[in-house]
N, CA, C and O atoms as a GROMACS GRO file, in nm:
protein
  428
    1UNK      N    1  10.368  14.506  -9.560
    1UNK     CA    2  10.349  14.420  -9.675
    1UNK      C    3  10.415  14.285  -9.647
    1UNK      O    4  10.522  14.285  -9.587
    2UNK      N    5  10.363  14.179  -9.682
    2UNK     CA    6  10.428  14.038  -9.666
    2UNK      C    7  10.390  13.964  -9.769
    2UNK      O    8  10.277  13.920  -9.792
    3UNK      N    9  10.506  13.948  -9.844
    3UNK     CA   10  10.529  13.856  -9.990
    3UNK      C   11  10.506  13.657  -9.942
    3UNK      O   12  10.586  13.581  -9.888
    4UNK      N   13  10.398  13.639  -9.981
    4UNK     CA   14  10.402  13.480  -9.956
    4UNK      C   15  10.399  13.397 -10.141
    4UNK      O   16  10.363  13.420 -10.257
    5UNK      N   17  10.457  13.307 -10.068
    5UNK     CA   18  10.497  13.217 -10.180
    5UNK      C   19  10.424  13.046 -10.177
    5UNK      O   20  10.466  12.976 -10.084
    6UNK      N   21  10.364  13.008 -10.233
    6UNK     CA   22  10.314  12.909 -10.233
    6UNK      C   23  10.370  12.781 -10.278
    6UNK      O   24  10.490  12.789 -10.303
    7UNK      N   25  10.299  12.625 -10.303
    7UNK     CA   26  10.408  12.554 -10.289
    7UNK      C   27  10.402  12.557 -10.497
    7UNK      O   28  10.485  12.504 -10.571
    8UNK      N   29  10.279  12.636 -10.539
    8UNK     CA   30  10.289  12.628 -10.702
    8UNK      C   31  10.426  12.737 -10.760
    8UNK      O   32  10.506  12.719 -10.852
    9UNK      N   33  10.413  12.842 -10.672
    9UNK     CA   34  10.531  12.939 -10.753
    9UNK      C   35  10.687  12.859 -10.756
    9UNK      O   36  10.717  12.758 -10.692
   10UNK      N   37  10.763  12.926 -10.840
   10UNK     CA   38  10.862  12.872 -10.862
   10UNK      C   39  10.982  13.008 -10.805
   10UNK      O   40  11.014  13.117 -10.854
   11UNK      N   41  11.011  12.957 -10.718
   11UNK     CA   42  11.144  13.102 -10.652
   11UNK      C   43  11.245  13.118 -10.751
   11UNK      O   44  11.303  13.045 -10.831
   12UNK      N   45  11.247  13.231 -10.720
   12UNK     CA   46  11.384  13.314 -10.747
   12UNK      C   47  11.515  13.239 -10.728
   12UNK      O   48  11.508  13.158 -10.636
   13UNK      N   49  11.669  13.243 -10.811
   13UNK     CA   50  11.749  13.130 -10.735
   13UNK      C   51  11.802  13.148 -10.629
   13UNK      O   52  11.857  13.054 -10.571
   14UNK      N   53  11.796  13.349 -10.546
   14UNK     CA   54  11.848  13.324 -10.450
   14UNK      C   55  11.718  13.257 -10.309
   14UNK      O   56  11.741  13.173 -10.222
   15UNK      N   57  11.621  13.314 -10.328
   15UNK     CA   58  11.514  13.198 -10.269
   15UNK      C   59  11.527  13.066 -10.220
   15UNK      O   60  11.532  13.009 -10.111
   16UNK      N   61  11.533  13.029 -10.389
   16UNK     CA   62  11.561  12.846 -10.385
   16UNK      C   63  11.670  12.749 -10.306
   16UNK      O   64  11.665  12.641 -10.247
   17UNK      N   65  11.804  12.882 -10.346
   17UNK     CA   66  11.931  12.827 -10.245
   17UNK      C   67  11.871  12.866 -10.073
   17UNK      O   68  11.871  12.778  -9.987
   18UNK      N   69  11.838  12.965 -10.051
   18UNK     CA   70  11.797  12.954  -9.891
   18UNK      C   71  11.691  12.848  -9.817
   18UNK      O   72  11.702  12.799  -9.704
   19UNK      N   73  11.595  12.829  -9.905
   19UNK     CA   74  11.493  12.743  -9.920
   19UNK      C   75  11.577  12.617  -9.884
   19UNK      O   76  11.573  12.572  -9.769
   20UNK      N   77  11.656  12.558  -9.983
   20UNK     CA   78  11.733  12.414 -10.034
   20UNK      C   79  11.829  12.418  -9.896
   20UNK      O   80  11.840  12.314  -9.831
   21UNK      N   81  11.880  12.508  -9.865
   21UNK     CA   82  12.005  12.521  -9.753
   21UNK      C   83  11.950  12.476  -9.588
   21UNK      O   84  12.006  12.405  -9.505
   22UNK      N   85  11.813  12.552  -9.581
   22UNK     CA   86  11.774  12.580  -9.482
   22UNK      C   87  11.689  12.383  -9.461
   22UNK      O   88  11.709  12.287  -9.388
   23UNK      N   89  11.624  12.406  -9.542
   23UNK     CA   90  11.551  12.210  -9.551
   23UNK      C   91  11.628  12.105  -9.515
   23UNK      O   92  11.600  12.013  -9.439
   24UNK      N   93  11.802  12.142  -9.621
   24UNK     CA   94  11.882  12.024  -9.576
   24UNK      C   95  11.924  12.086  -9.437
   24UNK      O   96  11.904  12.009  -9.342
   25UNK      N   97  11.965  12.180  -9.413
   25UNK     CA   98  11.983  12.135  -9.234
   25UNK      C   99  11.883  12.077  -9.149
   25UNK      O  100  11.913  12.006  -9.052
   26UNK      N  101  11.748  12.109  -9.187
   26UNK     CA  102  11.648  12.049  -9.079
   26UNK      C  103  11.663  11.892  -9.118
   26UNK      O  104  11.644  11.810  -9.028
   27UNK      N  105  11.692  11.853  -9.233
   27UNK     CA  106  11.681  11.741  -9.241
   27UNK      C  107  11.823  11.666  -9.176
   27UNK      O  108  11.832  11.547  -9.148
   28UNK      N  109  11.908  11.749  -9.164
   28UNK     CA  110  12.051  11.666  -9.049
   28UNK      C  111  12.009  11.652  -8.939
   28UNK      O  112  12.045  11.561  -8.865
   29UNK      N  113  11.909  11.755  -8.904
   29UNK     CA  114  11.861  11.770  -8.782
   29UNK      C  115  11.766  11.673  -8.724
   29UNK      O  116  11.768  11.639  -8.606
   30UNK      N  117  11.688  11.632  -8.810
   30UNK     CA  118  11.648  11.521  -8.802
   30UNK      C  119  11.480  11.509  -8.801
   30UNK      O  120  11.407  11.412  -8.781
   31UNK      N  121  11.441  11.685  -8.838
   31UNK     CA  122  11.302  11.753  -8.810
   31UNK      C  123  11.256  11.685  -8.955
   31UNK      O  124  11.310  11.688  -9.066
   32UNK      N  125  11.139  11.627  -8.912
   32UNK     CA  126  11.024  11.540  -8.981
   32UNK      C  127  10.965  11.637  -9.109
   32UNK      O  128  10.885  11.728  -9.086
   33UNK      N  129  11.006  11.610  -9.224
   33UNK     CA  130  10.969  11.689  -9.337
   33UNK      C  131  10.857  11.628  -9.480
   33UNK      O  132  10.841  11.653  -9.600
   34UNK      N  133  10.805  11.547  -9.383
   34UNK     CA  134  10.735  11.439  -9.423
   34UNK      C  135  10.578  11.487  -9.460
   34UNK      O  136  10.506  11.436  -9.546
   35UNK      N  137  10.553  11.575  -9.389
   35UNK     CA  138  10.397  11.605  -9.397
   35UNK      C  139  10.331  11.604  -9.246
   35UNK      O  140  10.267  11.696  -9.194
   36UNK      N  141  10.362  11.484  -9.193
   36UNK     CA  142  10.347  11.438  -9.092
   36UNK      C  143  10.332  11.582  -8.910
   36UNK      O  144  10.282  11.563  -8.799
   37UNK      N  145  10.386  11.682  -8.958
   37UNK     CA  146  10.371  11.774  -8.871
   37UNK      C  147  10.408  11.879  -8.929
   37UNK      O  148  10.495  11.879  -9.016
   38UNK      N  149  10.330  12.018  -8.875
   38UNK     CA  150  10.347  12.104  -8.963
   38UNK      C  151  10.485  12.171  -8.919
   38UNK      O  152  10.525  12.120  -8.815
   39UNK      N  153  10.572  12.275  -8.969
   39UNK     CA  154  10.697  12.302  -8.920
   39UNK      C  155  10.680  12.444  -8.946
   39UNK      O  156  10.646  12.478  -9.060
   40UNK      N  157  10.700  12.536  -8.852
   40UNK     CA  158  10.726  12.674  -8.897
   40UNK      C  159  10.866  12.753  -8.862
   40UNK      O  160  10.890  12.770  -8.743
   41UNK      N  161  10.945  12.794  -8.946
   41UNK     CA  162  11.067  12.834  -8.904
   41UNK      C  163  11.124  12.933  -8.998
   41UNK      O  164  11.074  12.987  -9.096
   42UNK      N  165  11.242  12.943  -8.943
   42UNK     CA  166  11.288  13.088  -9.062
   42UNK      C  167  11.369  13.060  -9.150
   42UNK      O  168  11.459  12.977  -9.140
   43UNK      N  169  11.344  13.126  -9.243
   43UNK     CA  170  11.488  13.095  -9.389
   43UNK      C  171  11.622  13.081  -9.316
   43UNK      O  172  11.672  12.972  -9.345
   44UNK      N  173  11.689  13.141  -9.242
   44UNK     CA  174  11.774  13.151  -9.178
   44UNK      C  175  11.810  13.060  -9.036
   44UNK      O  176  11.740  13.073  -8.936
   45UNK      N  177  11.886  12.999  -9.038
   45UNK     CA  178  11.909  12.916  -8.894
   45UNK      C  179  11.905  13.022  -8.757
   45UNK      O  180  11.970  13.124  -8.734
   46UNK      N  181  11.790  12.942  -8.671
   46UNK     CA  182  11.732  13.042  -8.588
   46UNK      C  183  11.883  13.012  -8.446
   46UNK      O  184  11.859  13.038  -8.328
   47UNK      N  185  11.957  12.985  -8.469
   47UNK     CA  186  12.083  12.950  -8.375
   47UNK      C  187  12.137  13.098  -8.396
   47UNK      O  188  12.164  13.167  -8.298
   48UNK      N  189  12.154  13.146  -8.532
   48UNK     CA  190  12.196  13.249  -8.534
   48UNK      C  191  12.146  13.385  -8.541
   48UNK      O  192  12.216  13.483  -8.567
   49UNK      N  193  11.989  13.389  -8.510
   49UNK     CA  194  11.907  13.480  -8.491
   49UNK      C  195  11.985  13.621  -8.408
   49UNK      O  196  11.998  13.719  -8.482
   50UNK      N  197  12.019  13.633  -8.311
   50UNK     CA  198  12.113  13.742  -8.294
   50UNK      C  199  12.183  13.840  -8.391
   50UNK      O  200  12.171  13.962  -8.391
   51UNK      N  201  12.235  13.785  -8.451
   51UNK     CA  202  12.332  13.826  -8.550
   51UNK      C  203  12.224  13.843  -8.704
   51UNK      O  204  12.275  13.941  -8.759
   52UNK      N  205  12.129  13.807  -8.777
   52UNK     CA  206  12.064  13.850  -8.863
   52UNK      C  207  11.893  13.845  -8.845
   52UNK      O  208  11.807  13.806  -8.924
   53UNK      N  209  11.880  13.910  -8.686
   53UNK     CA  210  11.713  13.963  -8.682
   53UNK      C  211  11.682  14.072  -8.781
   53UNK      O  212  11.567  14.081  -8.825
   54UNK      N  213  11.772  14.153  -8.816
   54UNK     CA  214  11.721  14.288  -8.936
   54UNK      C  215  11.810  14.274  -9.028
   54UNK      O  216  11.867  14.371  -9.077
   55UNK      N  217  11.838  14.125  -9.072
   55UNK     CA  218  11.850  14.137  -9.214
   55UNK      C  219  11.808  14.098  -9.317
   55UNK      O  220  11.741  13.996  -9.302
   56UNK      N  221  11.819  14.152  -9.474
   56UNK     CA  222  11.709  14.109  -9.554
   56UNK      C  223  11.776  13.971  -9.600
   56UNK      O  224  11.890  13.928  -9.588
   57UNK      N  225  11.653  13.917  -9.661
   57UNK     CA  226  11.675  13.772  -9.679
   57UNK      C  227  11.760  13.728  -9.831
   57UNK      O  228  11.824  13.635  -9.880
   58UNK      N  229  11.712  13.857  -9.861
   58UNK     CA  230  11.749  13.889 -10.015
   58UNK      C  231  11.888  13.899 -10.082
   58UNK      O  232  11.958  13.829 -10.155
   59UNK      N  233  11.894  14.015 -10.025
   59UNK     CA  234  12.052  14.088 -10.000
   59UNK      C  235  12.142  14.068  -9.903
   59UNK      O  236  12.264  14.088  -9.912
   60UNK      N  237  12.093  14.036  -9.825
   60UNK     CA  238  12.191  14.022  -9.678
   60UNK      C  239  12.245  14.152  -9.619
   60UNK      O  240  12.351  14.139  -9.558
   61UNK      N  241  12.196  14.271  -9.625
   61UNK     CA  242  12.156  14.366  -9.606
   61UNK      C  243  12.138  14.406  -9.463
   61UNK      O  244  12.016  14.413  -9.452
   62UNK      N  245  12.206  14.445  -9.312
   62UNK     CA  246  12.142  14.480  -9.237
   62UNK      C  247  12.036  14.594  -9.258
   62UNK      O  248  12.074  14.699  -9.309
   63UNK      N  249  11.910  14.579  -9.224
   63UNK     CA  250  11.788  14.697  -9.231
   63UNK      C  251  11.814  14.766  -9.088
   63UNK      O  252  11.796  14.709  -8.980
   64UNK      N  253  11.867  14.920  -9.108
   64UNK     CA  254  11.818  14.980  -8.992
   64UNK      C  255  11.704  14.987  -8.974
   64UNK      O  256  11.614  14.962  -9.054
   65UNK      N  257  11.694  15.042  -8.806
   65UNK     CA  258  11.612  14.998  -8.725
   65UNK      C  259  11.430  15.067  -8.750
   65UNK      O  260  11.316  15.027  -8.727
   66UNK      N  261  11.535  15.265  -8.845
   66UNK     CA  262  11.422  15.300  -8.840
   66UNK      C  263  11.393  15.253  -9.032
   66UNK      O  264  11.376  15.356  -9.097
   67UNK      N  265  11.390  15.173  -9.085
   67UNK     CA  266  11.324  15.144  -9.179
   67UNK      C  267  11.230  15.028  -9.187
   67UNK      O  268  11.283  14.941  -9.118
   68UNK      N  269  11.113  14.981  -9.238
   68UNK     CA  270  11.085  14.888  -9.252
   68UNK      C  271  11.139  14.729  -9.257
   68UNK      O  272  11.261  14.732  -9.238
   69UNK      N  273  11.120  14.673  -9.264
   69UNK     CA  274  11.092  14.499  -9.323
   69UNK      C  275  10.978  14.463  -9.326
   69UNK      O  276  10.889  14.491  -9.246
   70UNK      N  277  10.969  14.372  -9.457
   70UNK     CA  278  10.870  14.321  -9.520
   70UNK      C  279  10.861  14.159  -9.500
   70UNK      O  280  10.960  14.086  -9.505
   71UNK      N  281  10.747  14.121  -9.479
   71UNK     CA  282  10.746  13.947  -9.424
   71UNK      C  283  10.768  13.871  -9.567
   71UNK      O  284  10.741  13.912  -9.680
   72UNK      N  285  10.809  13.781  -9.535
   72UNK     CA  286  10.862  13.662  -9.654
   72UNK      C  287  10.791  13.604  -9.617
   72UNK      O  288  10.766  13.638  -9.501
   73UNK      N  289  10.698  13.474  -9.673
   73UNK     CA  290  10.658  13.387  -9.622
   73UNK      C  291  10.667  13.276  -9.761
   73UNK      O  292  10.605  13.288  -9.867
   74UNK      N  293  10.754  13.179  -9.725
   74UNK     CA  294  10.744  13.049  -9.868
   74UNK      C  295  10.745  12.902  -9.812
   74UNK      O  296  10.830  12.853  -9.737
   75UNK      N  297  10.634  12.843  -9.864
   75UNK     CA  298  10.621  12.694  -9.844
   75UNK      C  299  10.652  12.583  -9.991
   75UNK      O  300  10.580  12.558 -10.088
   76UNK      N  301  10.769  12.542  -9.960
   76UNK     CA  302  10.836  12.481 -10.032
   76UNK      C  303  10.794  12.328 -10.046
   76UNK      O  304  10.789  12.252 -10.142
   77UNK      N  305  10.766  12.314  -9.900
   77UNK     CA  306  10.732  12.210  -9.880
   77UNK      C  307  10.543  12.168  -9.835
   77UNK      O  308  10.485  12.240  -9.754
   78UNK      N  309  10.487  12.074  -9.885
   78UNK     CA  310  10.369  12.104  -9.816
   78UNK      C  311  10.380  12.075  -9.633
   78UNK      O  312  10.436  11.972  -9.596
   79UNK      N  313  10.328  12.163  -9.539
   79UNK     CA  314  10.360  12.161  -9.418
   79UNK      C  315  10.475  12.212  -9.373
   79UNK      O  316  10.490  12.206  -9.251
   80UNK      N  317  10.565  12.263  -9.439
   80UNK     CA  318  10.668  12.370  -9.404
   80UNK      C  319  10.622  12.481  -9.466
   80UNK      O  320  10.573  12.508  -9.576
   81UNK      N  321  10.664  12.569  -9.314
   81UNK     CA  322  10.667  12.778  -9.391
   81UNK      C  323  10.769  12.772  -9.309
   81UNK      O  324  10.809  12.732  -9.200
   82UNK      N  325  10.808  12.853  -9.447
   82UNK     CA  326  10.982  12.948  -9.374
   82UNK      C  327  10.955  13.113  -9.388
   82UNK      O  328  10.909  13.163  -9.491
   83UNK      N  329  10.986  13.178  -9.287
   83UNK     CA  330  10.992  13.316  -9.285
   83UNK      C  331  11.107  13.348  -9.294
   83UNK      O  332  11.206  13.286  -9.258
   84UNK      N  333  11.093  13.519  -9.379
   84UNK     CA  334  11.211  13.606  -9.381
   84UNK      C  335  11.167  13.723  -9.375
   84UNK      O  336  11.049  13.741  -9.346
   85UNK      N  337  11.241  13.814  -9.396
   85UNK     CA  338  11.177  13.938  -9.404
   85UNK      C  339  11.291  14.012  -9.561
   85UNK      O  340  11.384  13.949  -9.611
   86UNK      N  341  11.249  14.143  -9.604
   86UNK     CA  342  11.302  14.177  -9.687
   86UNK      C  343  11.319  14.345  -9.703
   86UNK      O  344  11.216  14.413  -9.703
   87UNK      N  345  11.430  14.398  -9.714
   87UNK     CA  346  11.449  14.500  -9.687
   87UNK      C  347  11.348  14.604  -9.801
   87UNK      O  348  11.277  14.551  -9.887
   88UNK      N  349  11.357  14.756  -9.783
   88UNK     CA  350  11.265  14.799  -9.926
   88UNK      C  351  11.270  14.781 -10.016
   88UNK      O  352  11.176  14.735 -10.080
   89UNK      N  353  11.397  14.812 -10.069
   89UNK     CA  354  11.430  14.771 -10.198
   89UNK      C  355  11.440  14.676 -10.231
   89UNK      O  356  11.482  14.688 -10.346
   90UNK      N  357  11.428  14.551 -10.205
   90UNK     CA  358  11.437  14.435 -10.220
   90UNK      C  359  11.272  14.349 -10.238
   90UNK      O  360  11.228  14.249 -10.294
   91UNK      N  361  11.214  14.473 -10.140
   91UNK     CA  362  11.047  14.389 -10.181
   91UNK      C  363  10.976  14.462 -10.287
   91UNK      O  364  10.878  14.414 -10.344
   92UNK      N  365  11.040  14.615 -10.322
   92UNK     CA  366  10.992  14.657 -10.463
   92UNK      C  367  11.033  14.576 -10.546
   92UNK      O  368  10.938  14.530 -10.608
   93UNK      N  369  11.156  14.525 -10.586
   93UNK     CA  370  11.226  14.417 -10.644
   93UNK      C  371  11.120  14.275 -10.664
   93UNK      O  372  11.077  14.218 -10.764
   94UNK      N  373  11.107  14.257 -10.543
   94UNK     CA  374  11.060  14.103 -10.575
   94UNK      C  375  10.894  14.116 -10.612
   94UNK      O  376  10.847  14.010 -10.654
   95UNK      N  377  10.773  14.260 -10.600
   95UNK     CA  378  10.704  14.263 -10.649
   95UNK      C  379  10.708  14.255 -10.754
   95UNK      O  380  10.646  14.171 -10.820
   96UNK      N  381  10.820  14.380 -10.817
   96UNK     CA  382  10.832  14.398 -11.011
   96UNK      C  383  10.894  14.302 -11.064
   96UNK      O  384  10.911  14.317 -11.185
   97UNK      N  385  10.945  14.183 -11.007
   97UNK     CA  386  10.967  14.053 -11.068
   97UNK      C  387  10.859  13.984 -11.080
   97UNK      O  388  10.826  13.961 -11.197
   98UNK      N  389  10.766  13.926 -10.962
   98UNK     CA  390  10.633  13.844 -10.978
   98UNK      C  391  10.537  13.909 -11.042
   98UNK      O  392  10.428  13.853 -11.058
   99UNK      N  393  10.559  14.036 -11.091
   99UNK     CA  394  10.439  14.068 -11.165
   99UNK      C  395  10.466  14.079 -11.341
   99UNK      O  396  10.396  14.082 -11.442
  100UNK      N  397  10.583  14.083 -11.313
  100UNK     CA  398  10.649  14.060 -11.468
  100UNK      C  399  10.658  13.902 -11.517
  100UNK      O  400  10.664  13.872 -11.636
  101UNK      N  401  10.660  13.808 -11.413
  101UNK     CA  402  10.661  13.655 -11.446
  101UNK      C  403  10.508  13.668 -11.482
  101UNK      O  404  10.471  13.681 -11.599
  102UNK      N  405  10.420  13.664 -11.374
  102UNK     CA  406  10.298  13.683 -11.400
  102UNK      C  407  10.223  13.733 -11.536
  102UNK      O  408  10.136  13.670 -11.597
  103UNK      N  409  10.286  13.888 -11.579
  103UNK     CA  410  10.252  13.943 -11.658
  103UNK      C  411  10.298  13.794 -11.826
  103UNK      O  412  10.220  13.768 -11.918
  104UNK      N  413  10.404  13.748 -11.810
  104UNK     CA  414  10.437  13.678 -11.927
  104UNK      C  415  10.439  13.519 -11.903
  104UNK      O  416  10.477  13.432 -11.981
  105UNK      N  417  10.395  13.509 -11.789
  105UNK     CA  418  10.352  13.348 -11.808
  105UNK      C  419  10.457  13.262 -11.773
  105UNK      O  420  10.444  13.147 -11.815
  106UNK      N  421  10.603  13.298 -11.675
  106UNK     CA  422  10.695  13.244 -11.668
  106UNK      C  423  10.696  13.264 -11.487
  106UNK      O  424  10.624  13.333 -11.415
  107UNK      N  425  10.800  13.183 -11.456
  107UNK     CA  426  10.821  13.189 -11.270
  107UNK      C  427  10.888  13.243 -11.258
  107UNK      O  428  10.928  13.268 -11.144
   0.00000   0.00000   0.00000
């Protein structure tokens, strides 16, 4: 299963802070957030990829090895996607949230 997020939905706040965290570093960095090229990268600073390849994006959660992860996918920006992944419980979670915003008309 892979939860994508478009640039109309409105995230979750822990979302938004990884989202917001992850943008302003590319933007110290100096990576063009302009439109101008498309950017694909992960919620997480890929420097430290070692240390959180199986964890959820959600919880911060290491996922053992023999359980799933679920793909994140959110574009915050038009021409940026950031990936994550999300442990189980965390993507039952973030279904029965978007379908309950959904269900009442709220983000």
């Amino acid at each position: 299963m892979t939860t994508v997020y478009g640039p109309d939905h409105e995230p979750a706040a822990w979302l938004r802070a990884l989202e917001t965290a992850r943008l302003e570093a590319m933007r110290a960095e100096g990576v063009p957030l302009d439109g101008s090229a498309d950017v694909v990268t992960t919620l997480r600073d890929p420097s430290l990829a070692t240390s959180w390849g199986r964890w959820c994006s959600r919880c911060q959660v290491q996922v053992p090895a023999n359980e799933s992860l679920s793909g994140l996918v959110t574009t915050p920006l038009p021409g940026v996607v950031l990936a994550g992944a999300l442990c189980p419980a965390c993507a039952v979670a973030e279904t029965a949230d978007a379908s309950a915003s959904a269900a009442t008309g709220t983000a």
